[in-house]
Backbone as numpy.savetxt, mean C-alpha at the origin, in Angstrom:
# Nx Ny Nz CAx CAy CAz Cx Cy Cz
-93.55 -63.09 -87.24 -92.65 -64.09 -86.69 -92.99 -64.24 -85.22
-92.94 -65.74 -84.46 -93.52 -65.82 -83.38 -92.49 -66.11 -82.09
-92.64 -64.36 -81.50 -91.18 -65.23 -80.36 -90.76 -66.08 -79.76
-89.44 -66.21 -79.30 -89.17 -67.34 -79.12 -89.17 -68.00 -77.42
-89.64 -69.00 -77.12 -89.81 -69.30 -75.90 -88.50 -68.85 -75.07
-89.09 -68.55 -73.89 -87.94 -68.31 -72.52 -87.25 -69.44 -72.72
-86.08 -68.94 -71.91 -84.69 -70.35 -72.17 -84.95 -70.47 -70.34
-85.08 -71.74 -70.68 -85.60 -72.16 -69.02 -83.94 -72.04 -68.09
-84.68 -71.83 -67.02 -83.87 -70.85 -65.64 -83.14 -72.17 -65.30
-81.72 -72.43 -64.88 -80.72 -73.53 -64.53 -81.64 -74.14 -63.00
-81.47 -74.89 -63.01 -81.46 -75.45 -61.52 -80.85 -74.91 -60.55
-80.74 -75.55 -59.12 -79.94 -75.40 -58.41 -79.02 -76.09 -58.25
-78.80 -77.29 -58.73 -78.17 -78.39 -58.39 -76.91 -78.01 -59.55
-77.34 -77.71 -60.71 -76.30 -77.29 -61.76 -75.56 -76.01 -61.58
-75.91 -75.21 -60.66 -74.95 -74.36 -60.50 -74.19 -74.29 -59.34
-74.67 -75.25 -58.69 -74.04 -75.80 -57.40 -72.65 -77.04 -57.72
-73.28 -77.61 -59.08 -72.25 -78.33 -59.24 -70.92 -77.48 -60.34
-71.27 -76.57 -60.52 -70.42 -75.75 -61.32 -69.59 -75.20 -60.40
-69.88 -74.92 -59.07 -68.84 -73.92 -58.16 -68.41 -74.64 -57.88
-68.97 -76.03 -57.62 -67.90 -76.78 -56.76 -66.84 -77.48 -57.38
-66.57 -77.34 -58.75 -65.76 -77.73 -59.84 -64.68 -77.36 -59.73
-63.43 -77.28 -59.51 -62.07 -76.74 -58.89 -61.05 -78.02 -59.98
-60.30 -77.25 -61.04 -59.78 -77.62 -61.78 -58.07 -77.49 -60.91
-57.83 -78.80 -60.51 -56.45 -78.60 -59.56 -55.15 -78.25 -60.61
-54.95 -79.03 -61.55 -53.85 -78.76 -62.42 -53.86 -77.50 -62.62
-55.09 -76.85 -63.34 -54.50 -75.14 -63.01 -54.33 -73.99 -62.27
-54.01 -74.83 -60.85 -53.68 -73.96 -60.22 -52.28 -74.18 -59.81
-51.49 -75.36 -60.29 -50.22 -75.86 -59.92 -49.57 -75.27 -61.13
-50.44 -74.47 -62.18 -49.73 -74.16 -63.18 -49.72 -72.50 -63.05
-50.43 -72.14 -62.31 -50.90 -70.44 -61.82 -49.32 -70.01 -61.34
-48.66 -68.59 -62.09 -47.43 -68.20 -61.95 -47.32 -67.75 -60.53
-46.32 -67.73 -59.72 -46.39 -66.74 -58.37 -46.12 -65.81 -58.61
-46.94 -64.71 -57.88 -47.04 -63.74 -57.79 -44.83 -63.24 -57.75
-44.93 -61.76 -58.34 -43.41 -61.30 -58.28 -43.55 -60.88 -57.06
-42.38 -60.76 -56.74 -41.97 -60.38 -55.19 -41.57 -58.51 -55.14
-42.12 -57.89 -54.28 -42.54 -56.75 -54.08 -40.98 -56.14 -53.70
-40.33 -54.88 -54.83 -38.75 -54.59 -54.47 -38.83 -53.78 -53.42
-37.74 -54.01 -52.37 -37.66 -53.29 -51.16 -36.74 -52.19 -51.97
-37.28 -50.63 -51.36 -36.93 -49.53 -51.23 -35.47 -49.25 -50.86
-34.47 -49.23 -51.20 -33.02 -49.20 -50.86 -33.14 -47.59 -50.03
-32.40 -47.70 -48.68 -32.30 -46.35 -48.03 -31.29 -45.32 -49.17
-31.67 -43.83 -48.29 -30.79 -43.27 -49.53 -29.63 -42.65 -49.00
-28.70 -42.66 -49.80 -27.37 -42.82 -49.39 -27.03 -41.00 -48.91
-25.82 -41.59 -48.04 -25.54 -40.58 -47.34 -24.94 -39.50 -48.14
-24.72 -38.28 -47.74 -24.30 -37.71 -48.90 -22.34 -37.34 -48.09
-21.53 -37.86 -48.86 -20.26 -37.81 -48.12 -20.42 -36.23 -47.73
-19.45 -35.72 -46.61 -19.43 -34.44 -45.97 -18.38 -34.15 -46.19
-18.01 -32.91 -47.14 -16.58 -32.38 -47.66 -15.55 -32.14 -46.89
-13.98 -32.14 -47.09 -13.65 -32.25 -46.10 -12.80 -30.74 -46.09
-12.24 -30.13 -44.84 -12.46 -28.33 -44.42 -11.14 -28.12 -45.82
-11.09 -27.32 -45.97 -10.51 -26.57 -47.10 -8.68 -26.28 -46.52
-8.22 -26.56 -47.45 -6.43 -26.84 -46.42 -6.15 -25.03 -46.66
-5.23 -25.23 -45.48 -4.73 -23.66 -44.95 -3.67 -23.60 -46.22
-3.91 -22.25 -46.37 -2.54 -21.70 -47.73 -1.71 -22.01 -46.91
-0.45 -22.30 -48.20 0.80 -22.36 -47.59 1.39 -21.07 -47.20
2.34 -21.22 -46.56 2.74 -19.46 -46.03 3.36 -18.99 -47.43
3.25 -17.70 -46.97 4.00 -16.87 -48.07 4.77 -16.81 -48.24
5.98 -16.96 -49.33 7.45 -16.99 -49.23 8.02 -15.40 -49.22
9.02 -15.48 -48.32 9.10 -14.12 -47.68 9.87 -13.14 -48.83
9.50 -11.90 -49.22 9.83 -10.91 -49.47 11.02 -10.39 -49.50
11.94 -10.01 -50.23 13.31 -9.74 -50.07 12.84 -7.81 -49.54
13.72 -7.55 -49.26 13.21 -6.12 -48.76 13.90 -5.32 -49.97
13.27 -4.21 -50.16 13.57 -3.32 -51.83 14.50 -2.17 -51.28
15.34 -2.64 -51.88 17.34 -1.56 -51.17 17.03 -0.15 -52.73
16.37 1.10 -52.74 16.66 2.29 -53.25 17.91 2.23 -53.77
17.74 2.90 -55.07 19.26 3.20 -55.52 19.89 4.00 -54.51
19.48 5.34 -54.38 20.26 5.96 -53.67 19.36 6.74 -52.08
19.75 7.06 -51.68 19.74 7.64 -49.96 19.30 9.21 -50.63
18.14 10.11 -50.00 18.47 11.32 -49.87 19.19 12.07 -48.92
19.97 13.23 -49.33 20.62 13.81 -48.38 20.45 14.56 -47.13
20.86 13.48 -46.24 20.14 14.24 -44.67 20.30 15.77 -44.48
21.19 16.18 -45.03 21.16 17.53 -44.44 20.38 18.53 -45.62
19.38 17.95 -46.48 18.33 18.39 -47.14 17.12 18.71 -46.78
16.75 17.25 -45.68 15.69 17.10 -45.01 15.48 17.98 -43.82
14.23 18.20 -43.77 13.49 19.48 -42.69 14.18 18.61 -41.05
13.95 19.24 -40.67 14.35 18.78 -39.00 13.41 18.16 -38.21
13.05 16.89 -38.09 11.89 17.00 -37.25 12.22 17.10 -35.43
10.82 17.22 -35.42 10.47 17.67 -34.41 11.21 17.15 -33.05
11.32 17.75 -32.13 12.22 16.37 -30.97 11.76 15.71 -30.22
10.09 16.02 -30.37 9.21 14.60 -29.49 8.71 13.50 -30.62
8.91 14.03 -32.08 8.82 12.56 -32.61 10.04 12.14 -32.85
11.32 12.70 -32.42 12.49 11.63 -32.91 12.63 10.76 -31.18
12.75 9.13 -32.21 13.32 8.20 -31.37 14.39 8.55 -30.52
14.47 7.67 -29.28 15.92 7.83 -28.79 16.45 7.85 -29.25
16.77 6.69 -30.09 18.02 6.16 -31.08 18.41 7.21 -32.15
17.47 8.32 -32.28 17.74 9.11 -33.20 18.86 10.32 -32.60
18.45 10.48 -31.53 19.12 11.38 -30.51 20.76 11.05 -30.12
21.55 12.50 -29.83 22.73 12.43 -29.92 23.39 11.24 -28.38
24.00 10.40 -28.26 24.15 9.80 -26.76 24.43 10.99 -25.85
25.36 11.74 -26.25 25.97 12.95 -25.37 24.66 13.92 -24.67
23.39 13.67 -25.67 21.99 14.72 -24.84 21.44 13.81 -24.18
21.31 12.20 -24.26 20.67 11.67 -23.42 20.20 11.94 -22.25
20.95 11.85 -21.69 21.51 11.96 -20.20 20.59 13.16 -19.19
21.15 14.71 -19.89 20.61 15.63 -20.31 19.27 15.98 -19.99
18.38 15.28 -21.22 17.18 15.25 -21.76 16.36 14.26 -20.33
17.11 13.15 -20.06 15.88 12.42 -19.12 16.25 13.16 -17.65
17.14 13.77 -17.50 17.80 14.76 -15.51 16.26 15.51 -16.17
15.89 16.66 -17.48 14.81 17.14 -17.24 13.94 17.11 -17.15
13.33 15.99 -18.53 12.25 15.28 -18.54 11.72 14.67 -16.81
12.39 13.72 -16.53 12.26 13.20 -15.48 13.23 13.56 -14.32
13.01 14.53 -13.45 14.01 14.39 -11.74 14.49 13.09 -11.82
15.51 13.31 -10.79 15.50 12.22 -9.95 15.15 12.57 -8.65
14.13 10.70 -8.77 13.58 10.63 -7.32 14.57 10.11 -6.44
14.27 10.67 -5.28 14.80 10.85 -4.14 15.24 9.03 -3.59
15.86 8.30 -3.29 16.28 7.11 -2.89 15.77 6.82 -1.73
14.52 5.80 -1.01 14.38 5.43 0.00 14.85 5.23 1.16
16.30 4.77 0.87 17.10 4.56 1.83 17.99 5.28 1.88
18.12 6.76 1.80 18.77 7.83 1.79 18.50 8.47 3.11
19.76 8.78 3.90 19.64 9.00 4.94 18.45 10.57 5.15
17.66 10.52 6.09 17.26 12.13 6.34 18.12 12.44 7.12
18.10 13.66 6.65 18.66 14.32 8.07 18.12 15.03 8.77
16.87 14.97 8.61 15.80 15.70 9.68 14.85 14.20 9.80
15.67 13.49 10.57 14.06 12.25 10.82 13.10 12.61 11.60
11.95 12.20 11.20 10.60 12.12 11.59 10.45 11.53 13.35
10.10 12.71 14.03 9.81 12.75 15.50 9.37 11.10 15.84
9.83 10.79 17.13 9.73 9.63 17.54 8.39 9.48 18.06
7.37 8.60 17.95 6.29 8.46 18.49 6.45 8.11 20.46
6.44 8.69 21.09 6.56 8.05 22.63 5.71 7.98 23.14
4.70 6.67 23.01 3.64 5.78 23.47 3.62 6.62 25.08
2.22 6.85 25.81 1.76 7.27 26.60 2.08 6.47 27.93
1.98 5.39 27.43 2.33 4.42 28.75 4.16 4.33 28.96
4.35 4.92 27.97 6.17 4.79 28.41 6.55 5.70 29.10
5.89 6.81 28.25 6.27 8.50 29.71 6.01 7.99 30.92
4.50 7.06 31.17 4.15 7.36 32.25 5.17 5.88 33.27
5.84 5.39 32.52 7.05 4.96 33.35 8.34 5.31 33.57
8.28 6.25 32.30 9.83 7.00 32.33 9.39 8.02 33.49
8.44 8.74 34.09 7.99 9.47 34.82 8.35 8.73 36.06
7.78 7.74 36.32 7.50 6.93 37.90 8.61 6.79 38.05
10.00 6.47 37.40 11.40 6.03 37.54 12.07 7.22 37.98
11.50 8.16 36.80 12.49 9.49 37.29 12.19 10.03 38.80
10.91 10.48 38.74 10.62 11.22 40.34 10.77 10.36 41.35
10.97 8.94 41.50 10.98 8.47 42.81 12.56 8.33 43.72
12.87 9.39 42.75 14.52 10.11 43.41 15.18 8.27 43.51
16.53 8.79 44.55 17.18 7.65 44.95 16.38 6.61 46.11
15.34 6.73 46.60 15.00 5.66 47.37 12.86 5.57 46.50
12.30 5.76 48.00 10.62 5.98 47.15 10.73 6.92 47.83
10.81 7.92 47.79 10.35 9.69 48.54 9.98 9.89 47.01
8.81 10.21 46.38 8.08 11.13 45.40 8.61 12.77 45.53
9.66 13.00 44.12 9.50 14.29 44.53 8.65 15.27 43.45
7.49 14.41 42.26 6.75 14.79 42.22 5.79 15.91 42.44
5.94 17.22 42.05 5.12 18.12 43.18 4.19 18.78 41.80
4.11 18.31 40.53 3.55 18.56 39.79 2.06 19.30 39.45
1.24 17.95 40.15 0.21 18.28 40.56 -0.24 19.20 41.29
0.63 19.55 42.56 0.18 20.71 43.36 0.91 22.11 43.30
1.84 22.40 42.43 2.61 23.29 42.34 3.03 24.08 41.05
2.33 23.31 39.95 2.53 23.55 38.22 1.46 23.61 37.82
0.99 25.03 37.08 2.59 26.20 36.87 2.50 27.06 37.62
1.31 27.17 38.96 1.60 28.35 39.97 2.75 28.47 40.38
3.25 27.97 41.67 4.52 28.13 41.92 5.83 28.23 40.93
5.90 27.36 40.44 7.06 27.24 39.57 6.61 28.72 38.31
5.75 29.05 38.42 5.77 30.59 37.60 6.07 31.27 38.51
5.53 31.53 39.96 5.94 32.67 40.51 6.81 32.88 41.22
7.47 31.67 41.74 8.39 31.98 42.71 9.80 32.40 41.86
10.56 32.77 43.36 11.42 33.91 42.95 12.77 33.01 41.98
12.72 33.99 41.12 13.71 33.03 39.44 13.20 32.30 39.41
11.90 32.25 39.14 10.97 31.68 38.36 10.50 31.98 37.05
9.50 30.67 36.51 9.55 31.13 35.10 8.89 32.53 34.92
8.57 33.24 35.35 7.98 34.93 35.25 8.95 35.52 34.87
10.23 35.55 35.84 11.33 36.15 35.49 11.99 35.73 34.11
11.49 34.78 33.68 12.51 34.17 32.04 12.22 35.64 31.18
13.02 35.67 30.27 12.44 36.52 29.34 11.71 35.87 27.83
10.76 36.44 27.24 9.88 35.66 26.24 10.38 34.65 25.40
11.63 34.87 25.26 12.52 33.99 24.44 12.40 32.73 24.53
13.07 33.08 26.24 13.42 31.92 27.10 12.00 30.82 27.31
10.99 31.69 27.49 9.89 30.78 27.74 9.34 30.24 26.58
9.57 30.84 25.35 9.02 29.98 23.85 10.27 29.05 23.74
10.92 28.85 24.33 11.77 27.45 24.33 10.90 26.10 24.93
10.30 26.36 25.71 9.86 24.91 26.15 8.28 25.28 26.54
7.32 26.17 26.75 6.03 26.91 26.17 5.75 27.45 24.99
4.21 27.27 24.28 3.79 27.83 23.64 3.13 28.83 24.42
2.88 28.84 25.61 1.85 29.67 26.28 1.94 29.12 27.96
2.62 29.62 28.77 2.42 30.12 30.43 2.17 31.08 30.75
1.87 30.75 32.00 1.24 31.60 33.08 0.85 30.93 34.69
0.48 32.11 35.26 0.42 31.24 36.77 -0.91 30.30 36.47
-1.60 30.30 35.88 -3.05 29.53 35.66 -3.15 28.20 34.42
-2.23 28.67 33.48 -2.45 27.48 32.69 -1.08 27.39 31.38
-0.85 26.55 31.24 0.61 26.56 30.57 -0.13 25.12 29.13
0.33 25.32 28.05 0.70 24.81 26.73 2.30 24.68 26.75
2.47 23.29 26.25 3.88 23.02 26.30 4.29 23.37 24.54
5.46 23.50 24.35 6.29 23.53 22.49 5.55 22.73 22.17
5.88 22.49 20.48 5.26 21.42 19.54 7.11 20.57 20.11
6.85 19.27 20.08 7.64 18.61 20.32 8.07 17.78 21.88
7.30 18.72 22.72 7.31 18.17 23.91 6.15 17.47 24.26
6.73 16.39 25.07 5.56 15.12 25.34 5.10 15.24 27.03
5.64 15.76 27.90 5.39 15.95 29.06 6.72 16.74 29.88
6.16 17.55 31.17 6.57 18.19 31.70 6.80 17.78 33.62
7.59 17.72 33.73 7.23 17.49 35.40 8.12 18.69 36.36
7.73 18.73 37.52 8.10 20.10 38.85 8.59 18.96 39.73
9.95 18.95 39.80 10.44 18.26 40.89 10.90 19.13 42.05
10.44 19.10 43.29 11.10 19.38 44.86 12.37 19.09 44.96
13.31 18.94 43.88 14.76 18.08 44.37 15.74 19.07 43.67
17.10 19.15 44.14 18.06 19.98 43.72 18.51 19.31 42.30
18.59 20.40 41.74 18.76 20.35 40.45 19.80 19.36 39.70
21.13 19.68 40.76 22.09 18.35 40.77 22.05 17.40 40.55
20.95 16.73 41.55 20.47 15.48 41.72 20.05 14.97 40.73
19.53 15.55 40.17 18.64 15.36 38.76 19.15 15.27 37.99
19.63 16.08 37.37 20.88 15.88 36.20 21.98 14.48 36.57
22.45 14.04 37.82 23.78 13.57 37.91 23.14 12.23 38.53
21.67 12.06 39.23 21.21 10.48 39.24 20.44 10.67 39.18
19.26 11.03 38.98 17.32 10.84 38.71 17.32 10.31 37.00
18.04 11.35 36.23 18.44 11.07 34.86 18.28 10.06 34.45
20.31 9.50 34.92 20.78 8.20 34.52 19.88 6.91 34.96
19.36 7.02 36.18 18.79 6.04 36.79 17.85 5.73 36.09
17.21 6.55 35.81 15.71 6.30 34.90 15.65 5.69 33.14
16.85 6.06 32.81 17.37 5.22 31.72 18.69 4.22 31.64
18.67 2.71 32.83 19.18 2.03 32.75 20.07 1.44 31.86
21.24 0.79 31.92 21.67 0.40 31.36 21.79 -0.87 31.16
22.00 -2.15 29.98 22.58 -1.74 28.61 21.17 -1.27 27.60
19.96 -1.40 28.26 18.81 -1.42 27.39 19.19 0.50 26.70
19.54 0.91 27.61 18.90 2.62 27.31 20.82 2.93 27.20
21.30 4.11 26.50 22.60 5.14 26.30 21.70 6.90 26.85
22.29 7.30 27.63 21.89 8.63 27.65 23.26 8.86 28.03
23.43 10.49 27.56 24.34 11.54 27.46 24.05 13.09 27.65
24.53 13.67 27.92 24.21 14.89 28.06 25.09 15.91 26.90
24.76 16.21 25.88 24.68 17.20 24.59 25.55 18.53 25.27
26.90 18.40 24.63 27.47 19.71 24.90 27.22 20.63 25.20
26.34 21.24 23.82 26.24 22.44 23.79 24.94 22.88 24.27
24.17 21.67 25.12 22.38 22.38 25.64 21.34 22.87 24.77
20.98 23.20 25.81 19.21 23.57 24.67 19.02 25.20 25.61
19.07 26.04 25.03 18.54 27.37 25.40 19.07 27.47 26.83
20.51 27.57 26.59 21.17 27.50 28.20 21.31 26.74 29.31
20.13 25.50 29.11 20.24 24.92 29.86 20.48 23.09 29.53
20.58 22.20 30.47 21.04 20.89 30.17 19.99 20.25 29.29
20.66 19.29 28.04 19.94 18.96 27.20 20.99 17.28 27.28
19.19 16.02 27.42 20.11 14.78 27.58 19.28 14.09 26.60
20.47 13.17 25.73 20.12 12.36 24.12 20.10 10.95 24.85
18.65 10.40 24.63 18.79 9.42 25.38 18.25 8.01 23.67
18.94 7.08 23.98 19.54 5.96 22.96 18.73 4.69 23.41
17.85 3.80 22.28 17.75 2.49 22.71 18.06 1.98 21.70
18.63 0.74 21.81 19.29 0.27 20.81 20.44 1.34 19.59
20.58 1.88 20.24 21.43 2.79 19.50 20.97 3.80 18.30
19.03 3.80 18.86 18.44 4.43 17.97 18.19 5.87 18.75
17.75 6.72 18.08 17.52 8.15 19.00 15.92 7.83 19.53
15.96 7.47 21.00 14.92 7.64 21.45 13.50 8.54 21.94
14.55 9.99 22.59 13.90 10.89 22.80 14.87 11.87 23.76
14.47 13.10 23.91 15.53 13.97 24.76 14.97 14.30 25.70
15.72 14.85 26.48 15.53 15.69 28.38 15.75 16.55 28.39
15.01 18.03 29.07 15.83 18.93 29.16 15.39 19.27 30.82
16.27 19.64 31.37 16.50 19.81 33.34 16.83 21.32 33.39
16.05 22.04 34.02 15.85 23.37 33.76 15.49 23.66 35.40
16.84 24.61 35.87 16.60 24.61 37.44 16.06 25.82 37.76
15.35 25.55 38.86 14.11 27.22 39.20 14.24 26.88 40.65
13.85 28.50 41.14 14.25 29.22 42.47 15.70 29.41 42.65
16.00 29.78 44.25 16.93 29.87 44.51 18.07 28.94 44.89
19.46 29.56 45.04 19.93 28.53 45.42 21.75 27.82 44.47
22.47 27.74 44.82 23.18 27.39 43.71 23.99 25.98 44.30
23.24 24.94 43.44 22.45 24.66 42.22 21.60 24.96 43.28
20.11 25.32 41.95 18.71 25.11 42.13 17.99 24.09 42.98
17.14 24.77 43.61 16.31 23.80 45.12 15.26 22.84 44.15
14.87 23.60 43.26 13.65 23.02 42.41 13.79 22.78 41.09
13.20 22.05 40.08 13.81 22.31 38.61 12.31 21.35 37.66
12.57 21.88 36.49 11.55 21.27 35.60 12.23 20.08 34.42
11.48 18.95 34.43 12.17 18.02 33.58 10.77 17.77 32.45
11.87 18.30 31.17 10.86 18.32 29.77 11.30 17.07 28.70
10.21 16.45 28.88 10.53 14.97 28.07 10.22 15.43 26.37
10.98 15.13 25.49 10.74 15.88 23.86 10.92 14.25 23.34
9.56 14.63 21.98 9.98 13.02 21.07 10.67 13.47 20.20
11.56 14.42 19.92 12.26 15.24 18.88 13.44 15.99 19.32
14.55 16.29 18.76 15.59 17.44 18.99 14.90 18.28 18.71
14.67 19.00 20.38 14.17 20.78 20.19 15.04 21.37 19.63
16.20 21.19 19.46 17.29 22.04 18.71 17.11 22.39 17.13
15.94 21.30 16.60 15.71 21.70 15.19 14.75 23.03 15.06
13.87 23.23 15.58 12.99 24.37 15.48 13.33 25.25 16.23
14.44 25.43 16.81 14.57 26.60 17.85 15.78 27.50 17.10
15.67 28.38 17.13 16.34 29.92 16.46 16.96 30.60 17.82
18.02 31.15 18.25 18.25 32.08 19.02 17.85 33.16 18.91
């Protein structure tokens, strides 16, 4: 059998006229495309809501025992675990005087008050007032005469007996003298003793600011003056006359922030 001839190759023109062939009706008949579904967001998830508080509890009647045991069955307890309330009223009282003192009340009078402080600069004006006697004559002799003289001369403090001199010394002598606990200064006046006691004194604690008095019964024999400001105890005097002479030519004035009368013993 004799094959069969090649099938001759198209033109160009025929396949040119084939593409360009565009059948319009079917494309007015071509379906549209479906429309692409949008993705719906995803839903929230609701958020529970908090869990409700129990209601309260309805209250409990309290459970009343048939019967009571008999107190005077029961052991005794102890008396630091029984309540007050357990305790008789009549031991109260008693029980807290031991347990607890009583403290002392603030405003309870002492009767030993606490020594007066007398500021340095006040002596040293209660000083300038006292020695400048009744006019300005200084009779002052402190400086040049204490405690030599006034130890040695005659009925002088040498002659005191030990007693007498631990009244207003812890320690004299012709060379060096320590005054009591309680005394704030000492002075040696050149002036009769009189004088001193009856105006150097008073003068030096004016009136209405200052009260001074002179104390019955003295201080170790000799004149003892309670001097007042404001009607508070300020501080005392004591005028102690030396050498000869009646009254005394010379004398010692002892300024105290305290009644020497509390520490002194006969």
């Amino acid at each position: 059998m004799a094959p069969m001839p090649p099938r001759p190759e198209a033109t160009e023109e025929e396949t040119t006229a084939e593409e360009d062939f565009v059948d319009l009706l079917s494309i007015s008949s071509l379906a549209a495309p479906a429309p692409v579904a949008e993705t719906p967001p995803p839903a929230e998830t609701p958020t529970a809501p908090p869990p409700a508080a129990p209601p309260p509890a309805a209250p409990v009647a309290p459970r009343i025992p048939d019967s009571y045991p008999d107190p005077s069955a029961l052991p005794p307890a102890p008396l630091e675990a029984m309540a007050p309330t357990d305790l008789p009223t009549d031991n109260l009282e008693a029980l807290s005087t031991e347990d607890n003192p009583p403290v002392a009340s603030s405003t309870a009078v002492d009767s030993n008050p606490p020594p007066v402080v007398v500021q340095e600069q006040e002596v040293l004006e209660i000083v300038t007032r006292l020695t400048r006697g009744s006019g300005e004559s200084d009779f002052d002799s402190t400086a040049t005469s204490f405690p030599a003289v006034a130890f040695l001369t005659r009925r002088g403090i040498q002659e005191w007996s030990a007693q007498q001199q631990a009244c207003f010394f812890s320690q004299i002598s012709a060379d060096s003298y320590r005054l009591a606990p309680g005394a704030v200064d000492v002075r040696y006046l050149t002036r009769n003793v009189q004088f001193i006691e009856q105006q150097d004194v008073p003068r030096t604690f004016p009136t209405p600011a200052y009260q001074v008095s002179p104390l019955p019964e003295g201080y170790c024999g000799h004149t003892l003056f309670q001097v007042l400001q404001g009607g508070q105890p300020l501080l005392f005097i004591s005028v102690v006359g030396l050498g000869v002479g009646n009254p005394q030519a010379t004398g010692l004035v002892i300024i105290w922030s305290s009644d020497p009368r509390l520490g002194w013993a006969p």
